[in-house]
C-alpha distance (Angstrom), angle and dihedral (degrees) to the residues before:
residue distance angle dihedral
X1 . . .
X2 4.13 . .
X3 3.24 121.7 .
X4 3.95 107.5 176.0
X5 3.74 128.3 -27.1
X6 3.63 123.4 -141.7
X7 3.83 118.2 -127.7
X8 3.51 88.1 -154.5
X9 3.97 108.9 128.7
X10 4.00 112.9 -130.0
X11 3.77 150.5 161.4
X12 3.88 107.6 -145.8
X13 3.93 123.4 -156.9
X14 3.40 88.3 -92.5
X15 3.90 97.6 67.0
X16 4.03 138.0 50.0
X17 3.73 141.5 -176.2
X18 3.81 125.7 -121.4
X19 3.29 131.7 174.9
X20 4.29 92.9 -10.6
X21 4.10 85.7 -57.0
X22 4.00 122.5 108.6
X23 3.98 112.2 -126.3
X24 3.57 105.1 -147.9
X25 3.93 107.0 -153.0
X26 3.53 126.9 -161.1
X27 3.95 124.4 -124.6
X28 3.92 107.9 -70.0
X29 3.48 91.2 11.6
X30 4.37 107.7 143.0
X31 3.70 125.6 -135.1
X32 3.75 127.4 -54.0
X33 4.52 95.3 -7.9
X34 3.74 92.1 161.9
X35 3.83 118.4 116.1
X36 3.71 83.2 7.6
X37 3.99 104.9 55.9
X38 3.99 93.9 90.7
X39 3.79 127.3 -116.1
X40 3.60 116.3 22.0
X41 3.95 141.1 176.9
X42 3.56 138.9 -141.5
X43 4.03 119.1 -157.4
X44 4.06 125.5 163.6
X45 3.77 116.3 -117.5
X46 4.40 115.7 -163.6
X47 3.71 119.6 167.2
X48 3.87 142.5 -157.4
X49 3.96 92.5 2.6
X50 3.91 79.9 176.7
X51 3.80 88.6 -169.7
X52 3.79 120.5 -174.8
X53 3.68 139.3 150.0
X54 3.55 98.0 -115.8
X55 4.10 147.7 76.9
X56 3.68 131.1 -52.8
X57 3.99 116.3 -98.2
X58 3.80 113.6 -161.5
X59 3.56 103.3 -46.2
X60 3.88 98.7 -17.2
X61 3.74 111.3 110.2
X62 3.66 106.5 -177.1
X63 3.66 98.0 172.5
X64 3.41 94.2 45.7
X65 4.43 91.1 65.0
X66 3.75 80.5 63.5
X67 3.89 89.8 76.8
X68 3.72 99.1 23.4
X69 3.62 88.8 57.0
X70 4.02 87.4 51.8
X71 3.77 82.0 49.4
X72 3.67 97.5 55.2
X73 3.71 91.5 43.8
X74 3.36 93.4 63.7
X75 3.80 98.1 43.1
X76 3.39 92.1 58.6
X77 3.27 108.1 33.1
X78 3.90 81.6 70.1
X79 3.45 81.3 65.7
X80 3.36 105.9 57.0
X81 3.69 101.5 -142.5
X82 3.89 121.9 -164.1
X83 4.03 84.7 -124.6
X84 3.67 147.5 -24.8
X85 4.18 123.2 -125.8
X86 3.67 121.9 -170.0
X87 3.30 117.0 -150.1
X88 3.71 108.1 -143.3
X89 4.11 143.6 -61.1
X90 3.69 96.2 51.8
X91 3.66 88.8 158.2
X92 4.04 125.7 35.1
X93 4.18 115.4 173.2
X94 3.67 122.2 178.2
X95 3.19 128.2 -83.3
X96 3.59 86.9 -103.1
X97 3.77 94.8 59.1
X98 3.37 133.1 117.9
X99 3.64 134.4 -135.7
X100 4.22 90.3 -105.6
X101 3.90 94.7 52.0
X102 3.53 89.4 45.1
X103 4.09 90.8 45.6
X104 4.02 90.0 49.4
X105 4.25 86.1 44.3
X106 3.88 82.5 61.2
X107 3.63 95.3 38.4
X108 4.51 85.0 53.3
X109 3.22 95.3 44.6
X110 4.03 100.5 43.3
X111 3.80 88.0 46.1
X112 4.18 88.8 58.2
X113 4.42 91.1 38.9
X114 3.98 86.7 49.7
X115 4.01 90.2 66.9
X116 3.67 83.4 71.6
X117 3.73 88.4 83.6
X118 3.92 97.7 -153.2
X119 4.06 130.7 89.5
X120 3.57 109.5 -68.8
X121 3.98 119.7 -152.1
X122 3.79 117.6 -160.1
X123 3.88 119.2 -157.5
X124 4.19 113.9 -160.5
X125 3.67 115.1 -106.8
X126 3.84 119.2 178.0
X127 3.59 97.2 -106.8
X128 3.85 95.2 66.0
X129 3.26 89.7 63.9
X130 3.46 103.9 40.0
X131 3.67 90.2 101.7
X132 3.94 102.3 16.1
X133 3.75 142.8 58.3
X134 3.92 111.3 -105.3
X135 3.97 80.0 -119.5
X136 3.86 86.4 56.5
X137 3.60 90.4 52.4
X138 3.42 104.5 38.6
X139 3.47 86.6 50.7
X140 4.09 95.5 54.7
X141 3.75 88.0 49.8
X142 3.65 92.5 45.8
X143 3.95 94.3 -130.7
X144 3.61 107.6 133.8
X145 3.83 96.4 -156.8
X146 3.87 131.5 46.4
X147 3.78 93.9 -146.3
X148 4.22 124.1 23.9
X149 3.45 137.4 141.1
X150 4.13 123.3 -132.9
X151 3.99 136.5 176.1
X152 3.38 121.9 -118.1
X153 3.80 107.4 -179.1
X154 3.99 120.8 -53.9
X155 4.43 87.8 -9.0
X156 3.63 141.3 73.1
X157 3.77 119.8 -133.6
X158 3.84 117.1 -161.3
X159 3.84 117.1 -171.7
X160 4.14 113.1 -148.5
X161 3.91 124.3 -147.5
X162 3.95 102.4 -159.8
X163 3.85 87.4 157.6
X164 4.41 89.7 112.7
X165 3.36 130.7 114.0
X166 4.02 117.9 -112.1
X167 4.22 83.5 -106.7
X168 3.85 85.4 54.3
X169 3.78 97.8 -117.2
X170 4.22 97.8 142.5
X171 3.87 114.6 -116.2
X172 4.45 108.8 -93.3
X173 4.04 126.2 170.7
X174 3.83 94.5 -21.4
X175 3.94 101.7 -41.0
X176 3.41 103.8 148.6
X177 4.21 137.5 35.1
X178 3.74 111.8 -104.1
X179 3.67 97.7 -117.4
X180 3.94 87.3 63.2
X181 3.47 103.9 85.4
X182 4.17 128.6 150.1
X183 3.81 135.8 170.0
X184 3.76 94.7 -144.0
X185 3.90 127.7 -123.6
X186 4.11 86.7 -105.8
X187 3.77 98.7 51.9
X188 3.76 92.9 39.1
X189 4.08 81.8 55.2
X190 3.47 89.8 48.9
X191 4.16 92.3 50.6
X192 3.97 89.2 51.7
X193 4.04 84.9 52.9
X194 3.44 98.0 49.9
X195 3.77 100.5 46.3
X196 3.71 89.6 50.6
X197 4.40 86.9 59.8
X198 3.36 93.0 51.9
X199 3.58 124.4 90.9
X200 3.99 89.2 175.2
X201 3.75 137.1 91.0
X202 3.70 107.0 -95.0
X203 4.00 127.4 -146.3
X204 4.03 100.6 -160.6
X205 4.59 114.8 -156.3
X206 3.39 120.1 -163.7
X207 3.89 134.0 164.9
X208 3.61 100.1 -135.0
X209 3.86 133.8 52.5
X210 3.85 121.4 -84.0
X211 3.56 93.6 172.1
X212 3.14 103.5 69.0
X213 4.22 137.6 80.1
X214 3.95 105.5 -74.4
X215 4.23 76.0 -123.4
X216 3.61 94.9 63.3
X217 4.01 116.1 108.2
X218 4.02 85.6 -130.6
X219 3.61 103.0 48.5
X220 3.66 136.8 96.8
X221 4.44 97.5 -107.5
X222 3.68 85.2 -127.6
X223 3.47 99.0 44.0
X224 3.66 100.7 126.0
X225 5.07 83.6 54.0
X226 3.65 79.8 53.9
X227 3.87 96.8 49.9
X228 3.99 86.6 41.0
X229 3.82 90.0 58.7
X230 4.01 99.6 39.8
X231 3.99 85.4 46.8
X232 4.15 94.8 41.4
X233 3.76 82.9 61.9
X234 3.65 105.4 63.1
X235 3.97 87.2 -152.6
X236 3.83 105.3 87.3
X237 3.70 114.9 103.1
X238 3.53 96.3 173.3
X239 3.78 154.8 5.7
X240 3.95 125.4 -148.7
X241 3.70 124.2 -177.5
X242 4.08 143.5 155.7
X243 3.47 126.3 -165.4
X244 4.04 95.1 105.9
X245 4.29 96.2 71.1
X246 3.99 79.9 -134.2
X247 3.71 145.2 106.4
X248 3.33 114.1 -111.7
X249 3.76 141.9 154.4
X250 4.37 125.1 -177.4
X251 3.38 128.9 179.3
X252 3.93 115.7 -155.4
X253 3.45 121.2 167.2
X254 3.24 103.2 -13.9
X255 4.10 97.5 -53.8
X256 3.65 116.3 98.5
X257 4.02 121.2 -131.1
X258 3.60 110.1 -144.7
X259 4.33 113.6 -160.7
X260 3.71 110.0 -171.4
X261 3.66 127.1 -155.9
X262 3.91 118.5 -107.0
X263 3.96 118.4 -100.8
X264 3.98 84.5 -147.9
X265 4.01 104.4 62.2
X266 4.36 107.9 85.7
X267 3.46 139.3 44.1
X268 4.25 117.4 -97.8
X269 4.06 132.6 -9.8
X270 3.82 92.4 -49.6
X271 3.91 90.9 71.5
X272 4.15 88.0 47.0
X273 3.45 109.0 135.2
X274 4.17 122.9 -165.5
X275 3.86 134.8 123.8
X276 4.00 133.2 -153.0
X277 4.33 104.0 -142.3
X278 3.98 122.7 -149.8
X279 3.78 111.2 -153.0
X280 3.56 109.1 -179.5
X281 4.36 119.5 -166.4
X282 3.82 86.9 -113.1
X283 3.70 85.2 71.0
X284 4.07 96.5 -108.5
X285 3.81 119.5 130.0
X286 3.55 133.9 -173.9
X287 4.12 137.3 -158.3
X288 3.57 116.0 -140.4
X289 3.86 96.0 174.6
X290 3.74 134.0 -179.9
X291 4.03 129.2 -144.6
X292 3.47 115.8 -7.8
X293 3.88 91.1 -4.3
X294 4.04 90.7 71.1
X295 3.57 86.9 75.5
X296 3.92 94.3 61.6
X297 3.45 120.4 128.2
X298 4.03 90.3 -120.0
X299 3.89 87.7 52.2
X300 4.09 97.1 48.8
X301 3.30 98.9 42.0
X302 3.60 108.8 -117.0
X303 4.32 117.4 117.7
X304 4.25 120.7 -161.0
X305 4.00 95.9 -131.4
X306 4.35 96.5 -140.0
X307 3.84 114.7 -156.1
X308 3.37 125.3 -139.7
């Protein structure tokens, strides 16, 4: 369990800087891997799209991720990316929506995500189902599963669903308060298993934070069971979630957190927000991101050291 972070920023041994871009090495990794540490994999990574058909409140412009989602398609579809994973909230109605204008707000902004012709993995955040059922999610994105893992090359990729209540009853139609979330005893089970199979470096999404004090309004209440499980593993390279609408990059116990900043928050293209990631088999990754994302902590090079 945490105890006290320090706000401190650091590089540790572990990590470098090239070329303006933070290398994130695994644990025993040796000096300077990248573009040397064999296979490697690029994927896209957006987060809390928070589409809807309706107008701007404070700095939420809904409409707006209608064209900065075009925008991002066609970035990185020049790019040619093995796939793209969203991290959560793709679609955010009012909170006098229904469950049909939220259902055609998936349907919208699906249709424009789709152009990016490569497979698409969705992770739960609260606001798609603030309206709908999981099922009627799931079943607009055509995912049949809210958490999964899947191979892609020489890694693992395991897909969270932290959107549970602390009683375990699973998030449907706006049945829970945001702040409430839970990986439950048999999907935490089910996390153990899977990281036992796998012989492969794994790259773990979820929606909500797991780097933060079980306490913390943003954080998944079990955070620190979660942690216990990706660290009793010895296979998980990294961590990458939304949630927060901020930049943000941890390191605890030798596993780095990765918070990216919401595609939602800012008026018009110059407040896009999207990133291209670089795993390499050695373990090492690198953010090349784009709009708001160039200003991540992985991109400029700078790394909050968390102590545990």
């Amino acid at each position: 369990m945490l105890s006290s972070y320090d706000e401190k920023v650091a590089i540790t041994r572990r990590d470098f800087i090239r070329n303006g871009s933070l290398f994130l090495l695994a644990p025993g990794v040796g000096k300077f891997p990248f573009l040397s540490g064999g296979e490697s994999i690029l994927f896209g990574v957006i987060t809390d799209v928070h589409y809807a058909d309706c107008d701007a409140r404070g700095t939420r412009n809904y409409r707006d991720s209608k064209d900065k989602m075009l925008d991002a398609v066609d970035a990185l579809a020049k790019r040619k990316p093995s796939f793209c994973v969203c991290l959560g909230d793709l679609i955010d109605g009012p909170a006098m929506s229904s469950p049909a204008v939220e259902a055609q707000n998936l349907t919208t902004i699906k249709a424009e995500f789709d152009r990016l012709q490569v497979p698409h993995k969705f992770v739960l955040g609260n606001h798609c189902v603030a309206q709908l059922t999981k099922k009627q999610f799931l079943d607009g994105v055509k995912q049949p599963k809210s958490y999964f893992s899947f191979d892609q090359g020489d890694f693992h990729f395991v897909i969270l669903d932290a959107c549970f209540r602390k009683d375990g009853v699973s998030y449907d139609a706006g049945n829970f308060v945001w702040t409430d979330t839970f990986i439950p005893e048999p999907q935490l089970k089910w996390l153990s298993e899977d990281l036992k199979k796998t012989k492969k470096k794994t790259v773990v999404f979820c929606h909500q934070r797991l780097d933060l004090a079980d306490t913390n309004d943003g954080a998944v209440k079990n955070a620190s069971s979660v942690r216990a499980a990706l660290e009793d593993s010895g296979k998980v390279i990294g961590v990458f979630m939304g949630h927060s609408h901020v930049n943000e990059l941890n390191r605890i116990n030798d596993i780095p957190y990765v918070c990216l900043h919401s595609m939602v928050d800012g008026a018009g293209l110059p407040n896009n927000a999207y990133s291209l990631l670089t795993v390499v088999k050695d373990g090492s990754m690198r953010l090349e991101g784009f709009g708001k994302h160039a200003k991540h902590p992985m991109v400029a090079g700078s790394l909050k050291q968390v102590l545990t």
